[in-house]
LUMVEX-400038 format. One record per atom (N, C-alpha, C, O): residue in one letter; x, y, z. Coordinates in steps of 0.2 Angstrom, whole numbers, padded with zeros to 4 digits, always signed. Layout:
REM residues N
aXYZ;...
END
This chain:
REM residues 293
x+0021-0054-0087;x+0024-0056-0081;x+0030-0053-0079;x+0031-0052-0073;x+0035-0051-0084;x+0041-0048-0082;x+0041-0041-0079;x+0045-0039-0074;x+0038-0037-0081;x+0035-0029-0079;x+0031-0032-0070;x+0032-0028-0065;x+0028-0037-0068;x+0025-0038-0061;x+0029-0041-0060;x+0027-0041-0054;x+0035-0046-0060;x+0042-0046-0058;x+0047-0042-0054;x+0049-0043-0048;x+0049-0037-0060;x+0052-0031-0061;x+0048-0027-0052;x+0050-0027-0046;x+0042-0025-0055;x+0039-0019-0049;x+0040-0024-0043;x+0044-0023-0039;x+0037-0031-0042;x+0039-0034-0037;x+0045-0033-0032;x+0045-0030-0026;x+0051-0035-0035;x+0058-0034-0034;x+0059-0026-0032;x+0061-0026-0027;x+0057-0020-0035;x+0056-0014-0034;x+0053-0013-0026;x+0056-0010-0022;x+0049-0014-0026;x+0044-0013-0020;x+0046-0018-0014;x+0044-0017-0008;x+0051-0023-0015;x+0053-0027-0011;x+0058-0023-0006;x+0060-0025-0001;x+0059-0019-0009;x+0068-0016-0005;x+0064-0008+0000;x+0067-0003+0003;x+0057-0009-0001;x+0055-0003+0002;x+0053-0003+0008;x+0053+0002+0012;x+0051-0008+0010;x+0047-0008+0018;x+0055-0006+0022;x+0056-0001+0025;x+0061-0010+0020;x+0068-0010+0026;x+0070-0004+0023;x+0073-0001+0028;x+0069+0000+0018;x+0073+0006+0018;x+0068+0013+0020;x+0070+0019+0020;x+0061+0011+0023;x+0056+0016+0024;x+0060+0016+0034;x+0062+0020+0037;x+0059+0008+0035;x+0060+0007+0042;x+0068+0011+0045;x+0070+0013+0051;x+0071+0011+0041;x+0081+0012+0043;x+0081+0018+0042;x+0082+0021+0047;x+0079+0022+0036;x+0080+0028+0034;x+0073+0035+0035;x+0076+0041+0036;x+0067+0035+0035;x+0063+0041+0035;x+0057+0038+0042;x+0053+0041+0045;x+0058+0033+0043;x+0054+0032+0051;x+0053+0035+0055;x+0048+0033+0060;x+0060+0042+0055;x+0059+0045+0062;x+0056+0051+0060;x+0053+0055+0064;x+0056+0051+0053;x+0051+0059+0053;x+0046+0056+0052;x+0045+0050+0051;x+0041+0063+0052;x+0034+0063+0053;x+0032+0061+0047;x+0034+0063+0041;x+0027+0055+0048;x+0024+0052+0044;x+0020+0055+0038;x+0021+0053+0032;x+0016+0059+0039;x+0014+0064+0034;x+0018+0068+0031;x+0016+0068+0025;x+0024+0072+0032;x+0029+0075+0027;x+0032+0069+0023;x+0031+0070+0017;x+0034+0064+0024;x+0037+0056+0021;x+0031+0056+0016;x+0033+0057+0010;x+0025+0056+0018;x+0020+0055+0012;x+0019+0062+0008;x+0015+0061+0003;x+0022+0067+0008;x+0020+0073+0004;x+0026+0072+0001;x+0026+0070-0005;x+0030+0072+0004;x+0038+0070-0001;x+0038+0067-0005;x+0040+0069-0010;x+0038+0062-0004;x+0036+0054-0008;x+0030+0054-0014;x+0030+0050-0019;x+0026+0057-0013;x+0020+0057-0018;x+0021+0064-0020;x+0020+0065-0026;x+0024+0069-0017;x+0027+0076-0023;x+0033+0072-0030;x+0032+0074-0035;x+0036+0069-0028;x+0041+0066-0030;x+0036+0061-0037;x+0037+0063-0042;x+0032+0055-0035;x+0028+0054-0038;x+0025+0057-0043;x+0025+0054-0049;x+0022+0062-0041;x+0020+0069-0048;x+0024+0070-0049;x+0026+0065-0051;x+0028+0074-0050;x+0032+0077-0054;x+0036+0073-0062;x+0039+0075-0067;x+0035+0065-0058;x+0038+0061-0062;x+0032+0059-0067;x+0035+0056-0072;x+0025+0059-0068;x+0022+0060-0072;x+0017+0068-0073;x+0012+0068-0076;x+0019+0074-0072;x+0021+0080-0075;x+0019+0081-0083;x+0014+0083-0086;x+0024+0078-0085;x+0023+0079-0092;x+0019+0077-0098;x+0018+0078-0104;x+0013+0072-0091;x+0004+0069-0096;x+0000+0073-0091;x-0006+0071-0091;x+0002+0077-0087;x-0005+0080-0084;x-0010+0083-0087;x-0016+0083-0084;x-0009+0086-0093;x-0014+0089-0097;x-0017+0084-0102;x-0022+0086-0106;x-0014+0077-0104;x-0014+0074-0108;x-0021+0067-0107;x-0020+0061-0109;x-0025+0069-0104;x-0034+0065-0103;x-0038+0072-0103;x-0037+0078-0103;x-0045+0067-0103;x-0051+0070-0104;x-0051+0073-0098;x-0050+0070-0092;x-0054+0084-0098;x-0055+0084-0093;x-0061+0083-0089;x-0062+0084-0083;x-0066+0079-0093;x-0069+0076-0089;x-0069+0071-0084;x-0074+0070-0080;x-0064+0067-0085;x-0060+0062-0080;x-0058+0064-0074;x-0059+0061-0069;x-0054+0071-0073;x-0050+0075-0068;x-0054+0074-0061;x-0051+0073-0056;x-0062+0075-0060;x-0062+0075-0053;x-0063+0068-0051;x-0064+0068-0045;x-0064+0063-0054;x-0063+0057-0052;x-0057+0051-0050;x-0056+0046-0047;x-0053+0055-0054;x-0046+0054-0054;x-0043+0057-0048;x-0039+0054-0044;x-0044+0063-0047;x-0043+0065-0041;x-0046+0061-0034;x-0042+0060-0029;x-0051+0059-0033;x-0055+0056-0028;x-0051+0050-0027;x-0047+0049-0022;x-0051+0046-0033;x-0046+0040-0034;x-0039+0041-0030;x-0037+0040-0024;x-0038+0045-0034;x-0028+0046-0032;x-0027+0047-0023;x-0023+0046-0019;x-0034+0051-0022;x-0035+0056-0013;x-0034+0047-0009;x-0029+0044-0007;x-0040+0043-0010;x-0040+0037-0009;x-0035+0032-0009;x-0034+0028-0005;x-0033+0031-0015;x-0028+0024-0016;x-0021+0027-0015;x-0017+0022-0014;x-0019+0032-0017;x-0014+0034-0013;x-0012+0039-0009;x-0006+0040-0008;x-0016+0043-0007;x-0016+0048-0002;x-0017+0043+0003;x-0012+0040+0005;x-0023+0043+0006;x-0024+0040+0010;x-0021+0035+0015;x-0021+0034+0021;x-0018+0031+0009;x-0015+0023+0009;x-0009+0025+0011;x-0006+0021+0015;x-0006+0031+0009;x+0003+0033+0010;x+0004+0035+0017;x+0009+0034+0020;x-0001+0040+0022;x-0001+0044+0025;x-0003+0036+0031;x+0001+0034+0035;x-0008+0033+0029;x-0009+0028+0034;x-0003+0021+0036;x-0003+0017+0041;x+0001+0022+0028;x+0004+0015+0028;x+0011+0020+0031;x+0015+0016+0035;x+0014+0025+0031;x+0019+0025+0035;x+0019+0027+0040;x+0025+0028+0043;x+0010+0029+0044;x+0013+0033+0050;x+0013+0024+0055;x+0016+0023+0061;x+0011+0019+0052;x+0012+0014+0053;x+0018+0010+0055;x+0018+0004+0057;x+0024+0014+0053;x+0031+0011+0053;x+0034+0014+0062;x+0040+0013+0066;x+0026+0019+0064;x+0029+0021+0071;x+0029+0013+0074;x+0034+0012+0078;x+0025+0009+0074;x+0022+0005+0078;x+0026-0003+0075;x+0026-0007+0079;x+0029-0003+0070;x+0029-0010+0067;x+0036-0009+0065;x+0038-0003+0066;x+0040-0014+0062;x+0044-0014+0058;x+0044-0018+0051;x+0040-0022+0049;x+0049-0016+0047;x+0046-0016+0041;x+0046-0024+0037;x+0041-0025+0033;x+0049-0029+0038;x+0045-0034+0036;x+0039-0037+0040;x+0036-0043+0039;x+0038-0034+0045;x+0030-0036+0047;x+0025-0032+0043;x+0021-0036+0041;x+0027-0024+0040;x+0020-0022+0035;x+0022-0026+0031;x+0018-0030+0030;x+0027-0027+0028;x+0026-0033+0022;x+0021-0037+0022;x+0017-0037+0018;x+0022-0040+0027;x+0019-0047+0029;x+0011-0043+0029;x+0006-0045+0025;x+0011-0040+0033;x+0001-0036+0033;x-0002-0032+0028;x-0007-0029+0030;x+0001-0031+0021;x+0000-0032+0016;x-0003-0036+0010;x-0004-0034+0004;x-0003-0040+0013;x-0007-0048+0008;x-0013-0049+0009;x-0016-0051+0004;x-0016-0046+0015;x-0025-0043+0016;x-0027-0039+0008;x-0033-0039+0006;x-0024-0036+0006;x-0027-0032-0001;x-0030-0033-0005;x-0035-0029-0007;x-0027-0040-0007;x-0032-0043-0010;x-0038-0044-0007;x-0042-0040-0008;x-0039-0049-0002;x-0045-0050+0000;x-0049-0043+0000;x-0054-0043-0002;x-0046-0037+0002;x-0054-0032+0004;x-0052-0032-0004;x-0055-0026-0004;x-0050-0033-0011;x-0052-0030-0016;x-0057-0033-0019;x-0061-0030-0024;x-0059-0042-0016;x-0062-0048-0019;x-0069-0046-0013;x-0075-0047-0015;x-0069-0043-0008;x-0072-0042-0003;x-0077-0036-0006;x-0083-0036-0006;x-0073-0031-0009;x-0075-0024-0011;x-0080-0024-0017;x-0086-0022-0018;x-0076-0028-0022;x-0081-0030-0028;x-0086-0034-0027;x-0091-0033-0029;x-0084-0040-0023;x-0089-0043-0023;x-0097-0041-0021;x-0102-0042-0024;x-0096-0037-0014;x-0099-0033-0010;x-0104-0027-0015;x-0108-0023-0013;x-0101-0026-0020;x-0104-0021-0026;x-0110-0024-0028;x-0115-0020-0029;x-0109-0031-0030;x-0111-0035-0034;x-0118-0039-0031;x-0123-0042-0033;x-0116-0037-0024;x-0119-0040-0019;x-0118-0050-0020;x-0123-0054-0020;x-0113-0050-0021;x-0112-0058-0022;x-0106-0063-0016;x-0102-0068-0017;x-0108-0057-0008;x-0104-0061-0006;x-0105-0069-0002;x-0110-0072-0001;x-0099-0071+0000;x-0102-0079+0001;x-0098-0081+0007;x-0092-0078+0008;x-0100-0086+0011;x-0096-0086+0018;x-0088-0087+0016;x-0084-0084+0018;x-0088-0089+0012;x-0080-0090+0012;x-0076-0084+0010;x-0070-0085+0009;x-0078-0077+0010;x-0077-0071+0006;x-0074-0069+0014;x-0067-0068+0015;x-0080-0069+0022;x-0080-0068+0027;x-0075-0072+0031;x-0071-0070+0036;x-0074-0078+0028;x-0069-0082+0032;x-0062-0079+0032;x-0058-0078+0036;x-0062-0077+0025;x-0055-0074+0022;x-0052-0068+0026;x-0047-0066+0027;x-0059-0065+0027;x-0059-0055+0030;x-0054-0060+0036;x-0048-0061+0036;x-0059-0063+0041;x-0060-0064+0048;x-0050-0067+0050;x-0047-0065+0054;x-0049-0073+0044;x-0040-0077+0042;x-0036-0069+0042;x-0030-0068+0044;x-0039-0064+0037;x-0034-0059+0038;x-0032-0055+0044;x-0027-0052+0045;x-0037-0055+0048;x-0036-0049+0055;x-0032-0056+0060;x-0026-0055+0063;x-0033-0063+0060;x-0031-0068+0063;x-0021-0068+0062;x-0017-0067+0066;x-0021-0069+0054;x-0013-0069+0053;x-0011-0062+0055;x-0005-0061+0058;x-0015-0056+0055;x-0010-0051+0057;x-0009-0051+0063;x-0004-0048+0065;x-0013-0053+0068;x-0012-0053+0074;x-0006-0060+0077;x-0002-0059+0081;x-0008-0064+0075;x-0002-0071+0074;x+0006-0066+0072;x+0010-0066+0077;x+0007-0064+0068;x+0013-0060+0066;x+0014-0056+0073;x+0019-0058+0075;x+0013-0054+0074;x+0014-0047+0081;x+0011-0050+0090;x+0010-0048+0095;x+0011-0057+0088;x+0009-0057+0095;x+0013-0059+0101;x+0011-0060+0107;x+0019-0061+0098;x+0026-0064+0101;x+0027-0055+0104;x+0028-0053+0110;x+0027-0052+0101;x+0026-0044+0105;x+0022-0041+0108;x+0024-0037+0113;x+0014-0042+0107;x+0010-0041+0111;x+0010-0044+0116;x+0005-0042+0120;x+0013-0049+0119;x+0016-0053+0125;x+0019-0048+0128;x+0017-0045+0133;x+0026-0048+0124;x+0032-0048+0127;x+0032-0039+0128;x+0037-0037+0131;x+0028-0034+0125;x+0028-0029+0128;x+0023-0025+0127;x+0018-0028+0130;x+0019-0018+0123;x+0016-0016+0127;x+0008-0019+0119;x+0009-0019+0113;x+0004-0020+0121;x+0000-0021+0118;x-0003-0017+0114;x-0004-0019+0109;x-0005-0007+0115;x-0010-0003+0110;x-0004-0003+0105;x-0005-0004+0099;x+0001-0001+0106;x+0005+0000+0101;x+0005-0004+0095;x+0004-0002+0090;x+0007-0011+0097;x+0009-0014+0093;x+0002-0016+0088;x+0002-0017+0082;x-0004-0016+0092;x-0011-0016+0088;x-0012-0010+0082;x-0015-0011+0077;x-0010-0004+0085;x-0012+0003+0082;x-0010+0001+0076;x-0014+0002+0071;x-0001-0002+0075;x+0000-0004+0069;x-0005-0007+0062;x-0007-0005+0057;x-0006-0012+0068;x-0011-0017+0061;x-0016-0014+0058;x-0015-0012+0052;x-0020-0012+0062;x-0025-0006+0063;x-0022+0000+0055;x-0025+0000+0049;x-0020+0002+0056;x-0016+0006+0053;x-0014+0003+0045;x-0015+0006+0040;x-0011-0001+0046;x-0010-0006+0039;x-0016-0007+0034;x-0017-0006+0028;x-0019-0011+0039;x-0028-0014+0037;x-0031-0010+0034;x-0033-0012+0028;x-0033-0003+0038;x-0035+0005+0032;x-0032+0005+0028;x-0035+0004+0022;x-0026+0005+0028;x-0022+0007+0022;x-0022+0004+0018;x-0023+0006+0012;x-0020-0004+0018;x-0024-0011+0013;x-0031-0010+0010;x-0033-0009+0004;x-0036-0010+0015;x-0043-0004+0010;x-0043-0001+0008;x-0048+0000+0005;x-0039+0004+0007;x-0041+0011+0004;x-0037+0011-0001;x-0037+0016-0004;x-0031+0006-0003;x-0029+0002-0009;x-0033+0001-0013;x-0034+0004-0018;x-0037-0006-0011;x-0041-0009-0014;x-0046-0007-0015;x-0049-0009-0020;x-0048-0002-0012;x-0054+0002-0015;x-0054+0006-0022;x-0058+0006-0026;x-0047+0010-0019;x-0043+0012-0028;x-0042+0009-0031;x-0042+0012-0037;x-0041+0004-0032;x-0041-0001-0038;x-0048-0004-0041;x-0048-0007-0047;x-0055-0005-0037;x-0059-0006-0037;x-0061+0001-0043;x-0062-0001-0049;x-0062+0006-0041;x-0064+0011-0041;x-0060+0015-0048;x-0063+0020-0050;x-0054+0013-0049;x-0050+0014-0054;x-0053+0013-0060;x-0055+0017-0064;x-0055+0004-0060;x-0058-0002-0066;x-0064-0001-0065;x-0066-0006-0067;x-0070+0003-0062;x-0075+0004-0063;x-0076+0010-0066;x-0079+0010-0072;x-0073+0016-0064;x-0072+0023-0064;x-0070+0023-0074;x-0073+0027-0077;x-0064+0019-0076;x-0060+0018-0083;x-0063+0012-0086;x-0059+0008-0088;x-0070+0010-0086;x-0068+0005-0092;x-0071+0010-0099;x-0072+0016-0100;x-0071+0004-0104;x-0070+0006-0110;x-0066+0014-0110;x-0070+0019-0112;x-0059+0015-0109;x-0057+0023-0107;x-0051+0020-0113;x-0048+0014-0113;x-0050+0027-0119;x-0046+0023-0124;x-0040+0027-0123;x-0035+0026-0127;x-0039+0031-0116;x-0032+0032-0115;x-0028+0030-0110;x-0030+0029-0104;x-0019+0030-0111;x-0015+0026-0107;x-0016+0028-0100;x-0018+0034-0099;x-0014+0023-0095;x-0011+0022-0088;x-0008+0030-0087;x-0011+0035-0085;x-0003+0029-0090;x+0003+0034-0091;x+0000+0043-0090;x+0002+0047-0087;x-0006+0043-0095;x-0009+0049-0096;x-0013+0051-0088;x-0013+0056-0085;x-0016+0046-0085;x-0020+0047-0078;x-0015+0046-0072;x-0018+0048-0066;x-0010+0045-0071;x-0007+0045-0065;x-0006+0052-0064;x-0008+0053-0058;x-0004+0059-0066;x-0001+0063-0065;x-0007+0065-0061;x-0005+0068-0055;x-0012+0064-0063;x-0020+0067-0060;x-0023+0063-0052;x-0025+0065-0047;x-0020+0056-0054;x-0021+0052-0047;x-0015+0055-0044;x-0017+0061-0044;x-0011+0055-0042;x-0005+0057-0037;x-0007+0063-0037;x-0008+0065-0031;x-0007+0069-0042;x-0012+0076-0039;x-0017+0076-0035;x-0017+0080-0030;x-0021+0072-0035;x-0027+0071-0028;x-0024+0066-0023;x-0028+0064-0018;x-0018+0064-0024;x-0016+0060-0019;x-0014+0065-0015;x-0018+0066-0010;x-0007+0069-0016;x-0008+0077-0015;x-0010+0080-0007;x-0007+0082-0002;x-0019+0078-0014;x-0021+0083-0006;x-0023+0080+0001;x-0024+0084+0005;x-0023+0073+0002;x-0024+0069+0008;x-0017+0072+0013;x-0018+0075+0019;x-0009+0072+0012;x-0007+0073+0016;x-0008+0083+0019;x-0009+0086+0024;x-0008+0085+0011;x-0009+0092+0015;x-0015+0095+0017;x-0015+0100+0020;x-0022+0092+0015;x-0028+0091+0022;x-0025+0090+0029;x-0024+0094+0034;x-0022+0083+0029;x-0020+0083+0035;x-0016+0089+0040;x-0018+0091+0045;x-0013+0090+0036;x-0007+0096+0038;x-0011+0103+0040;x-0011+0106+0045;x-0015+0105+0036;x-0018+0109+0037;x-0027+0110+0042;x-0030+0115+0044;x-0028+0104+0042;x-0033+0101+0049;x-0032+0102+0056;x-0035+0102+0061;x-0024+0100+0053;x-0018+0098+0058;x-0020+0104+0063;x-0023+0103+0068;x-0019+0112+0059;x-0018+0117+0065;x-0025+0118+0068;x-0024+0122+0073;x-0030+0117+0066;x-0037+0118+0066;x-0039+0115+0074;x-0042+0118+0078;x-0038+0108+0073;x-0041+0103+0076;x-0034+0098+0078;x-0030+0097+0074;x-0034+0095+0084;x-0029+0092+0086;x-0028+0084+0084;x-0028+0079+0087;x-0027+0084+0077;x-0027+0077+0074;x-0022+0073+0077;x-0017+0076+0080;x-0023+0064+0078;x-0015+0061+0081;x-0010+0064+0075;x-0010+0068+0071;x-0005+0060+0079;x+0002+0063+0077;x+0002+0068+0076;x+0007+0069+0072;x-0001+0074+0077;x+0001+0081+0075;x+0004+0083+0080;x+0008+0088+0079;x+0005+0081+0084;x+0011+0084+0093;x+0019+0080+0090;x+0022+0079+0095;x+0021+0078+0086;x+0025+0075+0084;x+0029+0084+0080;x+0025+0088+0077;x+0035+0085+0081;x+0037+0087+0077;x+0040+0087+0069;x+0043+0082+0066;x+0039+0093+0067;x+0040+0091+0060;x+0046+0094+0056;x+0046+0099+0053;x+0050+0091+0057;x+0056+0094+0052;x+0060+0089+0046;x+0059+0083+0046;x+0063+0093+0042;x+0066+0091+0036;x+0070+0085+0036;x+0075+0086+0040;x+0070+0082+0034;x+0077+0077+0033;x+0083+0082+0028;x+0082+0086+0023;x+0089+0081+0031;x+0094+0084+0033;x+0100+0080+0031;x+0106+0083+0033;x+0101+0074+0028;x+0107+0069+0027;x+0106+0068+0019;x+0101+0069+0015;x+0110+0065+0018;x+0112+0062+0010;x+0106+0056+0011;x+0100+0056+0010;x+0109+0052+0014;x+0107+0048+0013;x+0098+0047+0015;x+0095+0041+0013;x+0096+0052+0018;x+0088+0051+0018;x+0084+0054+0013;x+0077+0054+0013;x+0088+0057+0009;x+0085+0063+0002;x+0086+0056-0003;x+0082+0054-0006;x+0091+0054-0003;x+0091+0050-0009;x+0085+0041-0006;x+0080+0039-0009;x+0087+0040-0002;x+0080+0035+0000;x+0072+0039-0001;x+0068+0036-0005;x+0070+0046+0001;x+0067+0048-0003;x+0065+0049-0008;x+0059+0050-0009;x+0068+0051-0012;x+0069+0051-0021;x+0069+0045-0023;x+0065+0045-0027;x+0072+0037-0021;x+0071+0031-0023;x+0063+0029-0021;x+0059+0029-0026;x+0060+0029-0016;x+0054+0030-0014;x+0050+0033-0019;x+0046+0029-0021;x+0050+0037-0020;x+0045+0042-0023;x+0046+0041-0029;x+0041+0039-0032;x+0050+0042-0033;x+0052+0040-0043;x+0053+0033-0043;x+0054+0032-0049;x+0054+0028-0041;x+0055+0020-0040;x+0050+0018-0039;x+0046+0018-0044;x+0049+0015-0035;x+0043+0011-0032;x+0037+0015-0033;x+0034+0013-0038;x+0035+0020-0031;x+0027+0026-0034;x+0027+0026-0040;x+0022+0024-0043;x+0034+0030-0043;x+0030+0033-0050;x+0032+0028-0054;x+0027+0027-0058;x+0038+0024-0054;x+0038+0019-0059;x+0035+0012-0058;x+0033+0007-0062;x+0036+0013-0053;x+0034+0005-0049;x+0027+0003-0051;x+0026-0002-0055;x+0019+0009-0048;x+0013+0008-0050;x+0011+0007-0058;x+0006+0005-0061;x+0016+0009-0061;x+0012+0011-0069;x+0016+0003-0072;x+0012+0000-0075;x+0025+0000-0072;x+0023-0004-0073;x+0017-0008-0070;x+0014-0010-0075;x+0015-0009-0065;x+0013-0013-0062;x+0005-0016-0066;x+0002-0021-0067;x+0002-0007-0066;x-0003-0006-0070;x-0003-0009-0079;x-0008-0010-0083;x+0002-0009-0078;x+0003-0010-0088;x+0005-0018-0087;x+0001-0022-0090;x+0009-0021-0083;x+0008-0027-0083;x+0003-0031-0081;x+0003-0037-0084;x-0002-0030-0076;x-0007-0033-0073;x-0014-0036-0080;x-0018-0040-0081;x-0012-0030-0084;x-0017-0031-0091;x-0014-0037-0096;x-0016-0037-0102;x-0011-0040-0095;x-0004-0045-0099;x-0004-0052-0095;x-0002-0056-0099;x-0006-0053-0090;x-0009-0059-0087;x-0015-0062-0085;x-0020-0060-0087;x-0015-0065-0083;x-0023-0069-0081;x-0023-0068-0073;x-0018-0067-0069;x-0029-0068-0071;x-0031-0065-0065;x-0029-0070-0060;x-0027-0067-0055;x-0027-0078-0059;x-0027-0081-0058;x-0018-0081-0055;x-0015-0082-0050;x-0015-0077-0062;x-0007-0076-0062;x-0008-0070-0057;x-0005-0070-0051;x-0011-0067-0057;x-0009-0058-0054;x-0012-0059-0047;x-0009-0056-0042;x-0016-0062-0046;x-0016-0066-0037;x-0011-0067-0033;x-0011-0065-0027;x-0006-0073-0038;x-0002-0076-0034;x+0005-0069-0035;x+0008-0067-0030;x+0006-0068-0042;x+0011-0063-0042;x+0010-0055-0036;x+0015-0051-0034;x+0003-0054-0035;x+0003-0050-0032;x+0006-0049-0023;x+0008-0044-0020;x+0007-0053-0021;x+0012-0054-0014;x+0016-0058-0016;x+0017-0062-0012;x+0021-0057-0023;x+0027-0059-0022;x+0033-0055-0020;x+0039-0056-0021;x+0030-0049-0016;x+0035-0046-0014;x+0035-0046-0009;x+0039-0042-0006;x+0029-0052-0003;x+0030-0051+0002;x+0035-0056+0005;x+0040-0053+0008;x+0036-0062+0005;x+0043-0064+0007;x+0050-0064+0005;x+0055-0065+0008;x+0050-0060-0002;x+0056-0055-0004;x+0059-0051+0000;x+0065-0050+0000;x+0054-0048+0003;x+0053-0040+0007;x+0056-0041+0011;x+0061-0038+0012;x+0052-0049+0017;x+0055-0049+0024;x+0062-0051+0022;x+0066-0048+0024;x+0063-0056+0017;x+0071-0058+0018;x+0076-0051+0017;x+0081-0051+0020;x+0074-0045+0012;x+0077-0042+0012;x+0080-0036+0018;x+0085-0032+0018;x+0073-0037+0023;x+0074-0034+0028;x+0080-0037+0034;x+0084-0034+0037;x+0077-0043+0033;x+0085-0049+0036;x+0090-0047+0035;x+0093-0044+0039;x+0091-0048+0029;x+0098-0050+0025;x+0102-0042+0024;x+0108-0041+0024;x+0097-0037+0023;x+0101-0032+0019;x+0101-0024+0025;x+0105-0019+0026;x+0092-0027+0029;x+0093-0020+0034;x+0093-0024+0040;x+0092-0020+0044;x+0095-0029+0043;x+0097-0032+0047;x+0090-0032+0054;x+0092-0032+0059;x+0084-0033+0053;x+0079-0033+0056;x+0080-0038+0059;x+0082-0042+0056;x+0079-0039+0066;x+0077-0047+0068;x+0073-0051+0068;x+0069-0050+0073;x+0071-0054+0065;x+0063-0060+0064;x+0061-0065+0067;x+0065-0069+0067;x+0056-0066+0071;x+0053-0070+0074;x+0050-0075+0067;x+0046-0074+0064;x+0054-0081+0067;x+0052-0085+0060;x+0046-0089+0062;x+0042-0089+0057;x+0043-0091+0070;x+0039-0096+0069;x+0034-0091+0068;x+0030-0092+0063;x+0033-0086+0072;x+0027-0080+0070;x+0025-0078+0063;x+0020-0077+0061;x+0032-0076+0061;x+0030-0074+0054;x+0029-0080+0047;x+0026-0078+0041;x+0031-0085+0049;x+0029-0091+0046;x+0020-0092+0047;x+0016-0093+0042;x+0019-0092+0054;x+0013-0092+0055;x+0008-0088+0051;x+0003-0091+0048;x+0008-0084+0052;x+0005-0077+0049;x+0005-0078+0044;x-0001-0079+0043;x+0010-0079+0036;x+0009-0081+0032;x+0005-0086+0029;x+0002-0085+0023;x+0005-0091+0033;x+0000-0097+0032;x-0006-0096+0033;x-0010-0099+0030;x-0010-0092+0037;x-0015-0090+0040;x-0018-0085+0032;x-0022-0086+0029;x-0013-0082+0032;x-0018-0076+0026;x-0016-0079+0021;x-0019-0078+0016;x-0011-0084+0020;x-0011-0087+0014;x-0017-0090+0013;x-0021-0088+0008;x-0019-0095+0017;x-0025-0099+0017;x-0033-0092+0017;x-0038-0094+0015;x-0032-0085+0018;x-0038-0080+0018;x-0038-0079+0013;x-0043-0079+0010;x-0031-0077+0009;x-0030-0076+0003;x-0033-0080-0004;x-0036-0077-0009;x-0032-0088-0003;x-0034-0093-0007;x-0041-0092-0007;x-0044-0092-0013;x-0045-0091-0001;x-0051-0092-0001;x-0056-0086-0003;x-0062-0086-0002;x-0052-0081-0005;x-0056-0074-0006;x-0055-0073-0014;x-0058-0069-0017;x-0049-0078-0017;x-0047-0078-0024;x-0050-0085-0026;x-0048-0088-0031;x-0056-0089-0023;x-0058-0093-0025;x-0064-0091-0028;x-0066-0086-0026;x-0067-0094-0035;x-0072-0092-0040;x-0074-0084-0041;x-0079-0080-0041;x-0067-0083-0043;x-0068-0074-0041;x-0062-0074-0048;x-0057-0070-0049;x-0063-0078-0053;x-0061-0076-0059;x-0063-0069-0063;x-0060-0068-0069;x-0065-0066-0062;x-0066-0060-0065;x-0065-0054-0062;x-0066-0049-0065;x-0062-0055-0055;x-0059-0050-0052;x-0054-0048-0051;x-0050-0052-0048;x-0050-0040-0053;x-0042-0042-0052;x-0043-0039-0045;x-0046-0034-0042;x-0036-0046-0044;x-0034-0046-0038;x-0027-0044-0038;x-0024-0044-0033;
END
């Protein structure tokens, strides 16, 4: 429990410091940085698994954090940062939704959960969607949502992909963040090909102290050290514990945004939204004991 404490607390200080500090640059460079940074901090097990593992570890890493990275921060154009907090708590559900869906064992209350998750994220942002312009603020969720699946798909896809596998967490990250890799620089390189969103965005360096070291904090923090404890504690509880601990960084997150990056919060909305996927959440972690969530 103490290791998915620890990562929790860790991960709690990154939505307000993604939103303050690397928001203005281009979302895909933030993701190549941040997950370069990530490899390099497992480096030294890259050669150290079977190479017969390598291209599906690759596939994984392109998915659950390619993907997810490139998606989850072009996301920070549209939102602020204890709102993705807050539209982060769907993960579970598509992970209980995803396996179940394998198994083919889903059940209305599986859908109920899906349907409570797009409900609270929309409840969270609609005090905005009034009061200004409506695609924007949608494009967000939108954007979160993907990148919540393609989390939980890597995680799915992880523990099918590795079971009976008799080597460490530690030995396969260097290989998953190597295929994470290639998702932003496809992007980058499609980019010139074909006119993808956000490629009319210009792309330059960050340039200040203080945004190199937020990403270095980012990237060896929360990425490289954050997932692996997270992975090594998640095997140390019960599915039922890793449920509830798994969005305990989200009302951490928003307070930390309050109190530390000075975010303004709409409490009755965010309260709301809360209660909504709380109650999607419950009901997607119901009789789903054998699924990590």
């Amino acid at each position: 429990m103490l290791y998915l404490i620890l990562t929790s607390l860790l991960w709690s200080f990154s939505f307000g410091l993604i939103k303050s500090e690397v928001s203005a640059f281009h979302p895909i460079l933030v993701s190549l940085i941040r997950l370069s940074l990530a490899f390099l901090f497992f480096v030294p097990w890259l050669r150290k698994t079977d190479q017969a593992r390598y291209p599906k570890l690759l596939a994984i890493g392109f998915i659950q954090f390619g993907m997810m990275y490139c998606l989850y921060i072009s996301a920070y154009s549209y939102l602020t940062g204890h709102e993705i907090a807050v539209l982060t708590v769907t993960t579970p559900i598509f992970v209980v939704l995803i396996s179940k869906a394998i198994e083919r064992d889903t059940k209305p209350n599986d859908w109920i959960a899906a349907v409570l998750g797009l409900l609270g994220g929309i409840a969270l942002v609609w005090p905005r969607i009034i009061e200004e312009n409506l695609a924007p603020t949608l494009i967000g969720v939108v954007l979160i949502q993907i990148a919540n699946l393609c989390f939980a798909a890597g995680q799915i896809l992880y523990r099918h992909w590795n079971k009976n596998q008799e080597h460490a967490d530690h030995q396969s990250f260097a290989w998953l963040y190597l295929g994470a890799l290639l998702a932003p620089l496809s992007y980058l390189i499609a980019g010139q090909v074909i006119n993808l969103p956000m490629m009319n965005r210009e792309i330059h360096m960050p340039s200040t102290m203080n945004t190199w070291l937020a990403l270095f904090y980012l990237g060896i923090i929360p990425s490289g050290l954050g997932f692996y404890l997270w992975n090594k504690g998640s095997k140390l509880v019960k599915t039922g514990e890793l449920a509830v601990i798994n969005n305990l960084k989200i009302p951490i997150a928003v307070l930390v945004a309050w109190l530390v990056f000075s975010e303004t919060i709409n409490w009755t909305a965010t309260l709301t939204s809360l209660a909504i996927l709380g109650l999607g959440h419950w009901l997607a972690s119901r009789d789903s004991q054998k699924i990590l969530i």
